[in-house]
C-alpha positions in Angstrom: 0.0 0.0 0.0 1.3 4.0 -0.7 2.4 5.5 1.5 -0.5 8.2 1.5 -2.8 5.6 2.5 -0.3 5.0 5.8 -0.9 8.4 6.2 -4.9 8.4 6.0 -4.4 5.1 8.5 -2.6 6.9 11.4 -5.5 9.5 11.1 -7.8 7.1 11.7 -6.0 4.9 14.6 -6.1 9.1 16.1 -9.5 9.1 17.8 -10.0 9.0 21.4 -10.1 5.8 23.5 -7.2 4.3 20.8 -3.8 3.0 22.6 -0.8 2.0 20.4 1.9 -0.6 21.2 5.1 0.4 18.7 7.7 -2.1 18.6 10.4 -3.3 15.5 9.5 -6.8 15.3 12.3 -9.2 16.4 13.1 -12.4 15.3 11.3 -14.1 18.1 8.7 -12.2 17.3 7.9 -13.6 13.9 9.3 -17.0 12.9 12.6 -16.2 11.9 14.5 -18.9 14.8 12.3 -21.0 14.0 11.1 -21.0 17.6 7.2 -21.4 17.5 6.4 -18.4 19.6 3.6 -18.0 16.9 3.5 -14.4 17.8 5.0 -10.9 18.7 5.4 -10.4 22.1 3.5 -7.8 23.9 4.4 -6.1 27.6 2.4 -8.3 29.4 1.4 -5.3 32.3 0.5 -3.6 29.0 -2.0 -6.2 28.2 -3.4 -6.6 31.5 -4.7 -3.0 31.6 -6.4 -3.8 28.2 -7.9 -7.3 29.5 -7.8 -7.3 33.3 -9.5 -10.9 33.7 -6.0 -11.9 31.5 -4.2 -11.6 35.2 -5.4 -14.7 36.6 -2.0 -16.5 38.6 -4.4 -19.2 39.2 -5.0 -20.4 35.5 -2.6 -21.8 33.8 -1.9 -19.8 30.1 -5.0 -17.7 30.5 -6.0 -16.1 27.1 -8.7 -13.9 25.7 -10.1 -14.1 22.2 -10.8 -10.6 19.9 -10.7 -9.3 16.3 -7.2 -7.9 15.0 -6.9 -6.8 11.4 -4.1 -6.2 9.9 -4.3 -3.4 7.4 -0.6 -2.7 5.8 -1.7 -6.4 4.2 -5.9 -6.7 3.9 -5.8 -9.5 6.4 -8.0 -10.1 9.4 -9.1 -13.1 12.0 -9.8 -13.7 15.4 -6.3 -14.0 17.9 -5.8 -14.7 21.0 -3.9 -12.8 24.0 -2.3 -15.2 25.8 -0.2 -14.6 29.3 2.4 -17.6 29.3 2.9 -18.6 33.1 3.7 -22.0 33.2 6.6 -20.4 35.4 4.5 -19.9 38.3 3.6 -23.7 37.9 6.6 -24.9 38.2 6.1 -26.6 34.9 8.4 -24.4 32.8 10.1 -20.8 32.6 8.0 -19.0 30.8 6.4 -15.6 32.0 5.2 -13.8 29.3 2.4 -12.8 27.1 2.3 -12.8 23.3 -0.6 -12.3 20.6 -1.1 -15.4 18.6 -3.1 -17.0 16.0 -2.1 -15.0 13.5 -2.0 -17.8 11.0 1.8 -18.6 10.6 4.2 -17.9 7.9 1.3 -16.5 5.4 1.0 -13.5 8.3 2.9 -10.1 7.8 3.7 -10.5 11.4 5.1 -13.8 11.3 7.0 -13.6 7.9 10.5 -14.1 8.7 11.3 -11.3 6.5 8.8 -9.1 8.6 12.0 -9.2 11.2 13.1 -5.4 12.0 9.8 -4.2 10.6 7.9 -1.6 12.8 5.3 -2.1 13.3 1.9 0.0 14.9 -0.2 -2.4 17.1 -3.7 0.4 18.1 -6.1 -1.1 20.3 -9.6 0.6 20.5 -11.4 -0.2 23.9 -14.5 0.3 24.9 -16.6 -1.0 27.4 -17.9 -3.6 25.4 -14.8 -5.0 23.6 -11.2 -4.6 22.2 -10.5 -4.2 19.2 -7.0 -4.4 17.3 -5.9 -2.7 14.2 -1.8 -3.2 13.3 0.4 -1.8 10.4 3.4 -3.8 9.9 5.9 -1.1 7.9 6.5 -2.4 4.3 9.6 -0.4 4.0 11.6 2.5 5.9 9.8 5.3 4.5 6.7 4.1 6.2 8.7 3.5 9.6 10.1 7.3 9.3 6.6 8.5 8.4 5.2 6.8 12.3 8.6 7.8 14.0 7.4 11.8 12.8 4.4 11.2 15.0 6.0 9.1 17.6 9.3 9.6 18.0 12.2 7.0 17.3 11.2 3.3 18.0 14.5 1.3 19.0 15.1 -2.5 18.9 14.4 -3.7 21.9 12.6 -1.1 23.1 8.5 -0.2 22.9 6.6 2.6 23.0 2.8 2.3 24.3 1.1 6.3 23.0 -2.5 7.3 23.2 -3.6 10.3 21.1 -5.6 11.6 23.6 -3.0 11.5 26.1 -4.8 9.0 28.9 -2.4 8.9 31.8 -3.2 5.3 32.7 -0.7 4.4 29.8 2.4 6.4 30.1 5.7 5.2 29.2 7.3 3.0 32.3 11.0 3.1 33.3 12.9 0.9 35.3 14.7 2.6 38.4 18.2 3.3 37.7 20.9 5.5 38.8 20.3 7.0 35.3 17.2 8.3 35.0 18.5 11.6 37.2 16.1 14.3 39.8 16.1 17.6 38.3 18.5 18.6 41.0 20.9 16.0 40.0 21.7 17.4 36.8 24.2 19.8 35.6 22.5 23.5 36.3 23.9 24.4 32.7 21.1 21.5 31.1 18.3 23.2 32.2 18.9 26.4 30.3 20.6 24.9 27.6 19.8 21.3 26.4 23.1 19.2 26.3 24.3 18.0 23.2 24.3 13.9 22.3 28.1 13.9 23.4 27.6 15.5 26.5 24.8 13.1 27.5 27.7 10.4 26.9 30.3 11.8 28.4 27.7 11.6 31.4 26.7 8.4 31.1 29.8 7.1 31.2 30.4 8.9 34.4 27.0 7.4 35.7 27.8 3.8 34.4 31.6 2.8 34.0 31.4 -0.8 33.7 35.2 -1.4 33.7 34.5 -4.8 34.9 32.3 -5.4 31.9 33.2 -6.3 27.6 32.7 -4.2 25.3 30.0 -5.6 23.7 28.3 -5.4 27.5 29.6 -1.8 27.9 27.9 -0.8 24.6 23.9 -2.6 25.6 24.3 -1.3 29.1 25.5 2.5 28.7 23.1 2.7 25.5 20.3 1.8 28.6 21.6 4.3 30.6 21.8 6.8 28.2 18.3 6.6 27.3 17.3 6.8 30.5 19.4 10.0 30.9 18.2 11.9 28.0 14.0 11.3 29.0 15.3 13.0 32.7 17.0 15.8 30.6 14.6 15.9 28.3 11.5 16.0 31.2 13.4 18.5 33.2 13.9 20.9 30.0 10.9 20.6 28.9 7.8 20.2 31.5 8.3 24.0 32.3 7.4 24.9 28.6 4.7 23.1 28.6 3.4 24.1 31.9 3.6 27.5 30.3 1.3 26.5 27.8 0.9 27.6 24.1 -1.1 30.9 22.7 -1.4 29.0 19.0 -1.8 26.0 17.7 1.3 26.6 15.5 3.2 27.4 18.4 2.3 24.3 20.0 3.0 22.5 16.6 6.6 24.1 16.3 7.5 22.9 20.0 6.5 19.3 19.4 8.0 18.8 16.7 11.2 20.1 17.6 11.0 17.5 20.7 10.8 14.7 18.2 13.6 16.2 16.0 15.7 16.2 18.8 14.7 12.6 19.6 15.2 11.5 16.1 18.7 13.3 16.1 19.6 11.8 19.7 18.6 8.2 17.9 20.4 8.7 14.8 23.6 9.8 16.8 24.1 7.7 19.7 25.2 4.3 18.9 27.8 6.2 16.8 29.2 7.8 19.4 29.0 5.3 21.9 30.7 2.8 19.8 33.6 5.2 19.8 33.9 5.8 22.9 34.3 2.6 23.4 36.9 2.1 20.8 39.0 4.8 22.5 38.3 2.8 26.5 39.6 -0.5 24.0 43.0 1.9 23.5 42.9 2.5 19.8 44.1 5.8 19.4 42.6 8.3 17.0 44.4 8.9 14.3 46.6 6.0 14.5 44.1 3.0 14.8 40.6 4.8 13.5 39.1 7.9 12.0 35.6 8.3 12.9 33.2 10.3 10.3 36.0 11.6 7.5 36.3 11.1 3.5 37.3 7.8 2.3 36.9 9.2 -1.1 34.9 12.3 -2.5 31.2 12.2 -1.6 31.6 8.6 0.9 32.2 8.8 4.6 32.0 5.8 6.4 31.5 6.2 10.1 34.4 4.5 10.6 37.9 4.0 8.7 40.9 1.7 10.0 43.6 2.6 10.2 43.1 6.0 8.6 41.9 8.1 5.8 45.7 8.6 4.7 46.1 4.8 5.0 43.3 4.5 3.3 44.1 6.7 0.3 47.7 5.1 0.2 47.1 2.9 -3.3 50.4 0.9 -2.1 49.0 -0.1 1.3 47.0 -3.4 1.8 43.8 -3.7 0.9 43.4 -6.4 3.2 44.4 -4.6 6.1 41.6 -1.9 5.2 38.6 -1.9 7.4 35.3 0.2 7.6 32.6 0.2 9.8 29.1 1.0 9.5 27.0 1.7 12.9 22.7 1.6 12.2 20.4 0.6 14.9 18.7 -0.9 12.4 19.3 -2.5 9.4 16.7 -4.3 8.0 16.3 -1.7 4.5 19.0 0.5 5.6 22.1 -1.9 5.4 22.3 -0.8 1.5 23.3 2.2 2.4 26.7 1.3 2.8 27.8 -0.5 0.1 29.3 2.4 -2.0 31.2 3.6 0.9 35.1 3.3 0.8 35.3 0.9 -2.5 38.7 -0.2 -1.4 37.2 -2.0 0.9 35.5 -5.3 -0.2 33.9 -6.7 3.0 32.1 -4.1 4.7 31.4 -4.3 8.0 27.8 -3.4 9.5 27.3 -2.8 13.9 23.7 -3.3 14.4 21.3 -3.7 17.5 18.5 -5.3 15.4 17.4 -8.2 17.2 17.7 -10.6 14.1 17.6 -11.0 10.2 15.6 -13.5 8.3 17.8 -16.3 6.7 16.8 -14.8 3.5 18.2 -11.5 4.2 21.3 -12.5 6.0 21.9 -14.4 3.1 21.5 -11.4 0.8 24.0 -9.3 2.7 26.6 -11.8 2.8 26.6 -12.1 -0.3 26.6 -8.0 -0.9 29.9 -8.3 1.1 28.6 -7.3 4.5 29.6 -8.7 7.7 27.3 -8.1 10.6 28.9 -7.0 14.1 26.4 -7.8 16.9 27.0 -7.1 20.8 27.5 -10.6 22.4 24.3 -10.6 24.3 22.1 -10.0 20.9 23.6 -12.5 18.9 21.0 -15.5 20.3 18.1 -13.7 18.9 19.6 -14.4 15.1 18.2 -17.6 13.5 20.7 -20.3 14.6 22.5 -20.6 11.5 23.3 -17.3 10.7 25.2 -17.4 14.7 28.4 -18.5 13.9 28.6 -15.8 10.6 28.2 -12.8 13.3 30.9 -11.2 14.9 30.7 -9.6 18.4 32.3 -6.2 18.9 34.9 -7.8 20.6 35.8 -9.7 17.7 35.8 -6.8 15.6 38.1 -4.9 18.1 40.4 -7.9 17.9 40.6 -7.7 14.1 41.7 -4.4 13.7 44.2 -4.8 16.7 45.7 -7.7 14.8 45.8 -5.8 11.2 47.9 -3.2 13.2 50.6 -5.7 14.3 50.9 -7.1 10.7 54.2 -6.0 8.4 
């Protein structure tokens, strides 16, 4: 479906009483690993507000049947919410709730080549029933036209947003040493919003890990960082809005320079933290990386090993050339990167996506990509594309090694 008709759909799922669940689909969401989940997982607290009688300890797998159509793909039937507990049975481990009966591979949810897709999950309640309308994203152009009313939507990670604002489903944190009092942050951030590397630099004050891998360092302080910038981001911002807005286009402007500033924060992070953790590793700038220069006119990698001048030397080895590419996603976007720095063959591709299909892993490989995934993602990957990954301790290795070589 066009786009425009997306754009006619989020109108719609915008009346009052709607409540949207935004998640990129993982790979144990649809049936990627091949692991029978036979549907995406939803926050199960989440779905217990929507269906109360669905908390019942006292049943095994309670589950409640409604209509869910999916409209990025004319399909519709009759699912099932479903809180797995055999965990407090002893039986098992499982303590979770999923949406199922979606009809298997023929599903847009459970295509395996759905994996990384966002995807829009509105319920409309009322006190009669519960209703479910979903738009699994088709393509990233669709994904950025929901982020522009949402804000960014990170693996991993969910977003549960009513248009109407209800305050019985706002966004839930865990408690961290992160997510700072307005009295424990710099005085400076509350007249001037920090920039993304200063919310680093802080983050790595608030979270050192030294005890920790890389690949560890990266999942954790990304956490903590996220949770940092909503307690920067509240601070800054709540006495704006408490100020209120004289026009609609004033309140229009202000919104959607917070989601800019999101969608910048997104874009920028896992960038940033990847080098700082490159420089914690002891590879010197310079000398073992650059980070964001020319490998040739018009292509700049994120990063370049050794250097651009190393780079550029036509009698060094190409095969002691490396780039990297960092995306938080790369389901469409891993194309991106195979014009940059030519010299270079393989190109490798850091990503937090919980999982490819077979199909598409298979595709990049043979495009020349190599995916780097932190240590603790690399399980959610169908099991025969594990041993093809390569953790960011790996990669670290690599380049240390290439540096050694005469």
């Amino acid at each position: 479906m066009p786009v425009m008709e997306l754009a006619d759909w989020l109108v719609e799922q915008s009346e009052p009483g709607c409540v949207w669940f935004i998640k990129r689909l993982s790979a144990n969401d649809t049936l990627a690993t091949q692991a029978h989940q036979a549907g995406p997982y939803i926050d199960r607290k989440f779905l217990f507000k929507l269906f109360p009688t669905l908390d019942d300890p006292k049943t095994l797998n309670p589950r409640i049947n409604f209509n869910a159509y999916i409209d990025s793909h004319a399909d519709a039937r009759e699912v099932n919410a479903i809180w797995y507990n055999n965990k407090l049975f002893g039986s098992g481990t499982r303590n979770e709730a999923r949406i199922t009966n979606w009809g298997g591979r023929s599903s847009a949810l459970l295509d395996p080549e759905s994996t990384g897709a966002l995807s829009v999950f509105v319920f409309h309640v009322t006190d009669s029933q519960v209703k479910l309308h979903v738009w699994v994203c088709n393509h990233e152009t669709e994904a950025d036209l929901i982020e522009d009313y949402v804000g960014p939507v990170e693996p991993g990670r969910h977003i549960i947003w009513t248009p109407d604002s209800a305050e019985i489903f706002k966004r839930s944190l865990s408690p961290t040493n992160c997510y700072l009092a307005k009295d424990q942050l710099p005085s400076e951030w509350l007249a001037r919003f920090p920039t993304i590397a200063e919310i680093i630099e802080k983050t790595k004050a608030l979270c050192k890990l030294d005890d920790k891998s890389c690949d560890e360092r990266l999942i954790k302080r990304r956490e903590c960082e996220f949770q940092l910038f909503l307690s920067v981001e509240e601070a800054y911002e709540m006495p704006r809005i408490a100020q209120g807005f004289t026009t609609m286009q004033d309140f229009v402007r202000h919104a959607q320079s917070v989601l800019q500033r999101r969608k910048s924060r997104s874009g920028r992070s896992l960038e940033l933290q990847t080098k700082a953790i490159f420089l914690e590793e002891n590879l010197i700038e310079g000398q073992s990386f650059q980070h964001g220069v020319e490998s040739d006119s018009g292509k700049r990698p994120d990063f370049l090993f050794p250097s651009q001048s190393h780079y550029r030397d036509t009698h060094f080895p190409e095969n002691r050339l490396r780039m990297l590419a960092v995306k938080t996603t790369c389901k469409d976007r891993w194309r991106q990167i195979l014009n940059e720095a030519p010299r270079i063959k393989q190109k490798h591709l850091l990503t937090l996506q919980e999982g490819v299909s077979e199909a598409q892993f298979a595709e990049m490989e043979g495009s020349g990509v190599k995916l780097v995934v932190p240590k603790r993602l690399i399980s959610k990957y169908p099991e025969p594309v594990r041993p093809k990954l390569m953790t960011l301790h790996d990669f670290i290795n690599e380049v240390r090694h290439l540096s050694l070589v005469e």
